[in-house]
C-alpha positions as CSV (number, residue, x, y, z in Angstrom):
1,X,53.6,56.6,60.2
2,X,56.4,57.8,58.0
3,X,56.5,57.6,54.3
4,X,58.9,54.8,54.8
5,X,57.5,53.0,57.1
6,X,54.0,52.9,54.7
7,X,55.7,51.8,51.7
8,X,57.6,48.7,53.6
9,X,53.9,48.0,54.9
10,X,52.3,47.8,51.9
11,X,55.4,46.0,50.5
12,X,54.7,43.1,53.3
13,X,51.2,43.3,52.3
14,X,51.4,42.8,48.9
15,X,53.7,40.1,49.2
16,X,51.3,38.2,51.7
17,X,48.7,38.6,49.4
18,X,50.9,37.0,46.3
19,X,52.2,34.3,48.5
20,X,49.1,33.3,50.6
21,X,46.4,31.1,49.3
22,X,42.8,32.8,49.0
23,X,40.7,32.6,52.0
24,X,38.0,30.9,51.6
25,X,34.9,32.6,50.2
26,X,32.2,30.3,51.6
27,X,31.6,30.8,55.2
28,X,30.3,29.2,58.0
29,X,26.3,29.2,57.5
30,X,26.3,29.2,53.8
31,X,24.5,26.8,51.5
32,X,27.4,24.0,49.9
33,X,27.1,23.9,46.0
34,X,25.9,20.5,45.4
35,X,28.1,18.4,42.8
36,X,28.4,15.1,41.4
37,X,31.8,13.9,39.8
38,X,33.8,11.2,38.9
39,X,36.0,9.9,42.4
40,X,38.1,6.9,42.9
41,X,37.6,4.5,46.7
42,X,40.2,1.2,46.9
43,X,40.6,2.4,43.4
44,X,37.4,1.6,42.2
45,X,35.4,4.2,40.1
46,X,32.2,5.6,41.0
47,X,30.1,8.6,40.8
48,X,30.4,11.0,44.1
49,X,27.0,13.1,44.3
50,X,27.0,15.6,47.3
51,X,23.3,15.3,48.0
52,X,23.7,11.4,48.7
53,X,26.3,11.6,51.0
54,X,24.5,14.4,53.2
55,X,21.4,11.9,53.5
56,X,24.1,9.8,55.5
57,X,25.6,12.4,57.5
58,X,27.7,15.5,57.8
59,X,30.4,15.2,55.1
60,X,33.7,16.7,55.4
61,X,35.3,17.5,52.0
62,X,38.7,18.2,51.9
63,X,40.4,20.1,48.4
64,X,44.0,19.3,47.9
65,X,46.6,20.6,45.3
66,X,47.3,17.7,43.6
67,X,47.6,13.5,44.4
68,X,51.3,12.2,44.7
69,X,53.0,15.6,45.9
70,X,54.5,15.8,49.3
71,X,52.0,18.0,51.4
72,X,49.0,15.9,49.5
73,X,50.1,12.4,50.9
74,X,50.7,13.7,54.2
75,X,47.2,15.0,54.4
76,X,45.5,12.3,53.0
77,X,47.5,9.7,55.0
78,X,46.4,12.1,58.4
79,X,42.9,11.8,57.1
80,X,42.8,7.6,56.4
81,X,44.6,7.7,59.6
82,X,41.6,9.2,61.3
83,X,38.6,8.1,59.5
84,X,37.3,5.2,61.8
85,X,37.2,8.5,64.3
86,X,35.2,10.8,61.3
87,X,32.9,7.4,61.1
88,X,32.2,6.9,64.6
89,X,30.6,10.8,64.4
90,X,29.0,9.2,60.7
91,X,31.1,11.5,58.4
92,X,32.2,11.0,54.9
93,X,35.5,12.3,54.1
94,X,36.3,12.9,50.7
95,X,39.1,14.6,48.9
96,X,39.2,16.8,46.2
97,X,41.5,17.7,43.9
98,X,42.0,19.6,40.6
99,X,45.7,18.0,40.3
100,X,47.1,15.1,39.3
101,X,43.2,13.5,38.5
102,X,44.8,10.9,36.6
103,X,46.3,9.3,39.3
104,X,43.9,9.0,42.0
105,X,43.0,5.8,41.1
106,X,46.1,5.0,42.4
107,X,46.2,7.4,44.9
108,X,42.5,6.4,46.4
109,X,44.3,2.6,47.3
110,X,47.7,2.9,48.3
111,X,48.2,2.3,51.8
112,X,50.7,5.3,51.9
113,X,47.8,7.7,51.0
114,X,44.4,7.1,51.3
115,X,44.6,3.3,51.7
116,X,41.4,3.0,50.4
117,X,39.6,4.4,53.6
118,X,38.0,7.2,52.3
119,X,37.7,8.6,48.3
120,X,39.2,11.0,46.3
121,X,37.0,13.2,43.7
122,X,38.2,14.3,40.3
123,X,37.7,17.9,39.7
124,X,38.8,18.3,36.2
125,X,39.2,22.2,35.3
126,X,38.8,23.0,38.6
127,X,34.9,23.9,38.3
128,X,33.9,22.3,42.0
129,X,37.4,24.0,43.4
130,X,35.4,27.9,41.6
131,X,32.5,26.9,43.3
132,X,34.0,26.8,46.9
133,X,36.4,29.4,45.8
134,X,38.9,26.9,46.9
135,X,41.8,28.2,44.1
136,X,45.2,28.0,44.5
137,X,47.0,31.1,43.5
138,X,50.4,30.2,42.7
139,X,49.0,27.3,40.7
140,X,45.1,28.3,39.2
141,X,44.5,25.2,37.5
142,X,45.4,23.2,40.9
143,X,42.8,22.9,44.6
144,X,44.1,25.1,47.5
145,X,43.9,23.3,50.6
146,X,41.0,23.9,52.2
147,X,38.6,21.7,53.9
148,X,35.1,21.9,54.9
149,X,32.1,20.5,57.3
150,X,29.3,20.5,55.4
151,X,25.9,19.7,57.9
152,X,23.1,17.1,56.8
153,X,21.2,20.3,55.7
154,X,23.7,20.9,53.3
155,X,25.1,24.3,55.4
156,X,28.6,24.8,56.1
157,X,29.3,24.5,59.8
158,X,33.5,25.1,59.3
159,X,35.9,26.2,56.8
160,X,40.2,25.7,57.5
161,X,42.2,27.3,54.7
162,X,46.3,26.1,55.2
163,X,48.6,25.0,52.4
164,X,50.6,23.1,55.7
165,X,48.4,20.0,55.8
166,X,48.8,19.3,59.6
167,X,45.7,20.8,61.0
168,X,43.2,20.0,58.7
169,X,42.5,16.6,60.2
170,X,41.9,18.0,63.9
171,X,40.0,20.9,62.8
172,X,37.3,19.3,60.9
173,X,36.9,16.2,63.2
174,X,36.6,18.9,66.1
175,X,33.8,20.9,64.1
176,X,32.6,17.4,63.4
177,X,32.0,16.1,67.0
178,X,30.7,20.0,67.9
179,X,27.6,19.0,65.3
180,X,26.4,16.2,67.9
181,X,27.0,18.4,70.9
């Protein structure tokens, strides 16, 4: 390869790695940090605690940037739009999201969003976002998108990293449905 030709390579390469979000660090088999936080259903408050909702099923947790932005309302409408599917397979879905945590109160009831389907976790400072290395880079303090299937056993059986919010829905209820298979 010419001199030339490197150096406009390693300029695409260095721009994709500025511009993309992180991939996701845990992978498919590993153990899922446990967590318990403040979250919002209907917008009533309650205490989300990992470990309990694995006693009930597979859960799928879904970060998000932040509540009330465009990309955010699409996905979380996608995912209340799905959820009696997710239920049928007994899944929880909840989102989470370092952004915005002062409004999902709001967020977790209106019909636009959530519509009080599923709830939304509060991840002040980002700590459960670390954990799952679920960061986004253009914005630290805020979720990527990335969502997960976390088994009854507490192991992660999929991981789907995209800031575009349209897949996120089919590719979790798909890894979903393969747990029962």
């Amino acid at each position: 390869m010419k001199p030339l030709q490197k150096l406009a390579v390693l300029g695409v390469l260095a721009f994709a790695a500025i511009a993309m979000p992180s991939l996701a660090a845990l992978k498919t088999g590993a153990k899922a940090p446990d967590f318990s936080a403040p979250a919002y259903l209907a917008g009533n408050p309650f205490t989300f605690k990992l470990s309990d909702a694995l006693k009930k099923g597979p859960v799928v947790m879904y970060f998000f940037p932040a509540a009330f932005t465009p990309g955010c309302n699409l996905e979380a409408h996608l995912f209340s739009e799905a959820i009696d599917q997710f239920k049928a397979q007994g899944a929880t879905v909840i989102g989470v999201t370092a952004g915005n945590t002062d409004q999902l109160a709001e967020f977790s009831k209106s019909t636009e969003h959530c519509g009080g389907k599923f709830a939304v976790t509060a991840d002040p400072g980002a700590k459960i976002a670390k954990q799952y290395d679920a960061i986004l880079d253009k914005k630290p303090e805020w979720s990527n998108r990335t969502s997960y299937v976390i088994a009854p056993n507490g192991n992660i059986v999929h991981v789907y990293s995209d800031l575009t919010p349209n897949k996120h829905v089919k590719e979790t209820l798909d890894a979903v449905k393969a747990l029962k298979k």
